[in-house]
VMD Tcl script that draws the C-alpha trace (Angstrom):
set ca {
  {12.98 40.40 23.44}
  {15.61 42.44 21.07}
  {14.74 44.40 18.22}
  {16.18 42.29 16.11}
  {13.93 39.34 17.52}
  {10.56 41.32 17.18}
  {11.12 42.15 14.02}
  {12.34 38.53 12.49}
  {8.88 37.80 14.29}
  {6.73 39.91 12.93}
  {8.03 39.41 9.13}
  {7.87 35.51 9.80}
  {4.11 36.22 10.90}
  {4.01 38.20 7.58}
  {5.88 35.01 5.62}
  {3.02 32.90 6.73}
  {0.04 34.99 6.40}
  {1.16 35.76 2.51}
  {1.52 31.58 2.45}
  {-2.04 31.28 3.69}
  {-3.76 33.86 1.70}
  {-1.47 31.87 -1.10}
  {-2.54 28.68 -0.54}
  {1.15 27.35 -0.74}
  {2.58 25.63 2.05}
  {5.76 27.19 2.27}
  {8.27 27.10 5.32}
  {10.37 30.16 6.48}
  {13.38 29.06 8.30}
  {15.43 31.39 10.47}
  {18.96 30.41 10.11}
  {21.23 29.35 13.00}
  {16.98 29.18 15.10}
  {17.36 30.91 18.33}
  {21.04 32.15 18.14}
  {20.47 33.62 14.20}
  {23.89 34.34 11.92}
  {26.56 34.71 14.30}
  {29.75 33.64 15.54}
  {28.85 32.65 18.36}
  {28.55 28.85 17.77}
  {29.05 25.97 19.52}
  {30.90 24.25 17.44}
  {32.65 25.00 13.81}
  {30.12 22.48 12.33}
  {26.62 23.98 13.41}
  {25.52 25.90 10.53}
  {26.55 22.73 8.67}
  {24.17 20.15 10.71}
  {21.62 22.73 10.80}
  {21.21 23.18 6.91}
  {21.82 19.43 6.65}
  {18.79 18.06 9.28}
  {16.54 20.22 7.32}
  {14.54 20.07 3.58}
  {14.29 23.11 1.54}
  {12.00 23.00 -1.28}
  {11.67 26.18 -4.14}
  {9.01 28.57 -2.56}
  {10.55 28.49 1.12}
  {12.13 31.23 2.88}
  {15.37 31.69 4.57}
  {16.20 34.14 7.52}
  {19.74 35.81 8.14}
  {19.05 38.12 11.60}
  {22.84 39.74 12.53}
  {24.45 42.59 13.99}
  {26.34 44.47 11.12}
  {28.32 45.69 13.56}
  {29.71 42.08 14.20}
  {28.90 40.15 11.72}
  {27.68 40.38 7.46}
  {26.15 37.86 4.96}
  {27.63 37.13 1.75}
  {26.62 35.14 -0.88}
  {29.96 33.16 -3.01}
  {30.05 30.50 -4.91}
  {31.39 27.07 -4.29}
  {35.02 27.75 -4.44}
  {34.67 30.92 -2.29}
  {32.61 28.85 0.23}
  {35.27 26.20 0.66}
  {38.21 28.92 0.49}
  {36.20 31.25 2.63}
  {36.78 34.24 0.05}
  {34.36 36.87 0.44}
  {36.24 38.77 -2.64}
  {34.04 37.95 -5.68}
  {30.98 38.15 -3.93}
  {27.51 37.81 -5.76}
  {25.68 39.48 -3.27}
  {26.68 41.40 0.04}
  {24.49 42.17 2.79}
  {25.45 44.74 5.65}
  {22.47 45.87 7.14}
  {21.66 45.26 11.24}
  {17.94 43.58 10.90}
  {16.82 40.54 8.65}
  {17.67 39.46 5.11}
  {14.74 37.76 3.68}
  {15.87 35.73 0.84}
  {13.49 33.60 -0.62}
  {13.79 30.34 -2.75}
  {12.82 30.89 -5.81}
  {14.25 27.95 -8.15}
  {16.46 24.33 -7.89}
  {19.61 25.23 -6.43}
  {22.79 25.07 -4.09}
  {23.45 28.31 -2.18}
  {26.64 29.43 -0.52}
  {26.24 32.01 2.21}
  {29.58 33.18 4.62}
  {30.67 35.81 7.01}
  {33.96 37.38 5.44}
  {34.45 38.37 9.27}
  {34.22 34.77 10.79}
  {34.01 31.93 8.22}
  {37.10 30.31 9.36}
  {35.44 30.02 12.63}
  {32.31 27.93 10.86}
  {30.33 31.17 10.15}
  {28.97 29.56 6.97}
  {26.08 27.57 4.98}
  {25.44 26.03 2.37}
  {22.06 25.59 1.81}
  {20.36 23.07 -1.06}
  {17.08 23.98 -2.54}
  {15.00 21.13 -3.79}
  {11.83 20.70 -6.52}
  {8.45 20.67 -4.79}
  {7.38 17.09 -4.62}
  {4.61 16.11 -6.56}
  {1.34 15.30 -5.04}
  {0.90 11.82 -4.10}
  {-1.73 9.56 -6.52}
  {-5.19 9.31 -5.06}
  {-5.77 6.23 -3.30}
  {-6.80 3.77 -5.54}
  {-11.00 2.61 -5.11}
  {-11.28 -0.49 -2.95}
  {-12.35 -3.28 -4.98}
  {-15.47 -5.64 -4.16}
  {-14.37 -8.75 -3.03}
  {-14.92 -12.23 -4.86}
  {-17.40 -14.23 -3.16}
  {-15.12 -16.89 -2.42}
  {-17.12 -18.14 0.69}
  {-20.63 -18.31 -1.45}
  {-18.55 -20.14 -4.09}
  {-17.19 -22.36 -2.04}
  {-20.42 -22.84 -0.16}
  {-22.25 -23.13 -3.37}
  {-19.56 -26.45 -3.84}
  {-20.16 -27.76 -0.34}
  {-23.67 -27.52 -1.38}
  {-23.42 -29.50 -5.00}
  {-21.20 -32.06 -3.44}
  {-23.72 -32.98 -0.70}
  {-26.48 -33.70 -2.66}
  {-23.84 -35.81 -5.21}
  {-23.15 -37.90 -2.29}
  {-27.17 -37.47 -0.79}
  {-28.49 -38.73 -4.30}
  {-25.78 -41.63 -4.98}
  {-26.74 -44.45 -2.86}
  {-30.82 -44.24 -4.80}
  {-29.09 -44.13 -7.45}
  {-27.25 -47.71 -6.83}
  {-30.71 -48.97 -5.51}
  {-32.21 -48.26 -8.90}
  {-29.70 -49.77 -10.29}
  {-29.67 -52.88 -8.32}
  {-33.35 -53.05 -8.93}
  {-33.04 -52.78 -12.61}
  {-30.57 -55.41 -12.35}
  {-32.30 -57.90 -10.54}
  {-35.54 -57.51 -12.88}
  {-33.48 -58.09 -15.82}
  {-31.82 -61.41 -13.95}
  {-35.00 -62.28 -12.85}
  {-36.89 -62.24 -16.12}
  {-33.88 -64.40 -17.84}
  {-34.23 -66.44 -14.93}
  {-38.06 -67.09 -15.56}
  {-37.41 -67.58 -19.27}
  {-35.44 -70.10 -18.77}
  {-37.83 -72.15 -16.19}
  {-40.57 -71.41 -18.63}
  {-38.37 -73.09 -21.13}
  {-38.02 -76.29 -19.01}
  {-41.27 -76.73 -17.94}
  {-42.37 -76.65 -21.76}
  {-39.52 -79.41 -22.48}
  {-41.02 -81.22 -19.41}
  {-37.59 -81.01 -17.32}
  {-38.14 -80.67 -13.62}
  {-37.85 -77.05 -12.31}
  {-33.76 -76.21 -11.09}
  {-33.72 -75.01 -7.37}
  {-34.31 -71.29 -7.88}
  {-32.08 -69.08 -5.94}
  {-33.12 -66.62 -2.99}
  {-32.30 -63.26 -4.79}
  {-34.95 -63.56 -7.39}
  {-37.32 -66.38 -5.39}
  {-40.32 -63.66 -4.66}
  {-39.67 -62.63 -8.69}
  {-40.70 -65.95 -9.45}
  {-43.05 -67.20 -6.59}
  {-45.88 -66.75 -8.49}
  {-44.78 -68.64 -11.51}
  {-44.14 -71.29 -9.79}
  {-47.30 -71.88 -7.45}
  {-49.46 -71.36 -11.26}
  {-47.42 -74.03 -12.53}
  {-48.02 -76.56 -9.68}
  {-51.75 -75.50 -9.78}
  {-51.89 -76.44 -13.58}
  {-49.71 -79.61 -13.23}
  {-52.42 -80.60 -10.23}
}
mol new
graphics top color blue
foreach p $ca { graphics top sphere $p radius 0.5 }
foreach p [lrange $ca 0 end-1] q [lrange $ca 1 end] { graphics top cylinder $p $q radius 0.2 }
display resetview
């Protein structure tokens, strides 16, 4: 491991011990990962897609590790970025080791090599508000008793139809009694006029059985 690679180590392990002791949760991200600020690249477009698959929030850190004697960070604004001038610089830095540069408000930062940003030596890197916390989850709430309801129904509709056919027997009894007693009325009113007795029909015969085997008795 190089110098330059134990000691971007052992201030990231610092990074993250002062955001534990903080309570924050802070990242610290090393710029370019494993091959650092360089011109080395792959491709003109890495420092590009690496800035853009990541999130940076305010409180975050970012990590420049280079070889002064190859390479420098400078930080431009937008029209130096796209133009590559390192001229009217807002900040140089030309030391061999690590520039710690932390993230301290909303922002868009411009960062280039004035030795290789034609080659894709360059970042732009977009600093975002912390998000706030999420709401607490919301109390589960009891749930209606739609199955005692319902059974409750069930329960009021059975004995409807369990108490509706002594109900229509006490009706029909009722009935009858009130047919038969018109019924003997008028064959009490005959028999007092002396008329014979009309055939008296099966539904209220046993109602008026009785009458009618007194009146024979009496006639006899």
């Amino acid at each position: 491991m190089d110098s330059i690679s134990v000691r971007f180590f052992i201030i990231g392990l610092l990074l993250l011990a002062v955001s534990a002791l903080s309570g924050s949760s802070a990242e610290v991200y090393r710029v370019g990962d494993s091959i650092g600020w360089t011109n080395q690249i792959p491709n003109v477009k890495y420092y590009t897609r690496w800035a853009a698959s990541r999130t940076f929030y305010v409180g975050d850190y970012i990590v420049f590790d280079f070889d002064a004697r190859l390479n420098n960070l400078v930080e431009v604004n937008l029209t130096s970025f796209r133009n590559c001038d390192g001229s009217s610089a807002m900040n140089v830095y030309d030391t061999s080791g690590s520039v710690i540069i932390p993230l301290t408000a909303v922002s868009h930062l411009f960062f280039i090599s004035s030795f290789h940003c034609c080659c894709g030596q360059k970042v732009d890197i977009r600093v975002l508000s912390v998000p706030a916390n999420p709401p607490p989850p919301k109390s589960p709430t009891q749930p209606k008793p739609r199955r005692e309801e319902k059974h409750g129904e069930e329960n009021k509709d059975d004995h409807t139809v369990k108490t509706a056919p002594g109900f229509i027997i006490a009706c029909s009894v009722v009935f009858a009694v009130i047919v038969g007693s018109i019924f003997l009325a008028f064959i009490m009113y005959r028999i007092r006029r002396g008329d014979p007795i009309p055939p008296i029909p099966y539904s209220v015969a046993p109602l008026t059985s009785a009458v009618r085997v007194r009146i024979v008795n009496v006639a006899g």
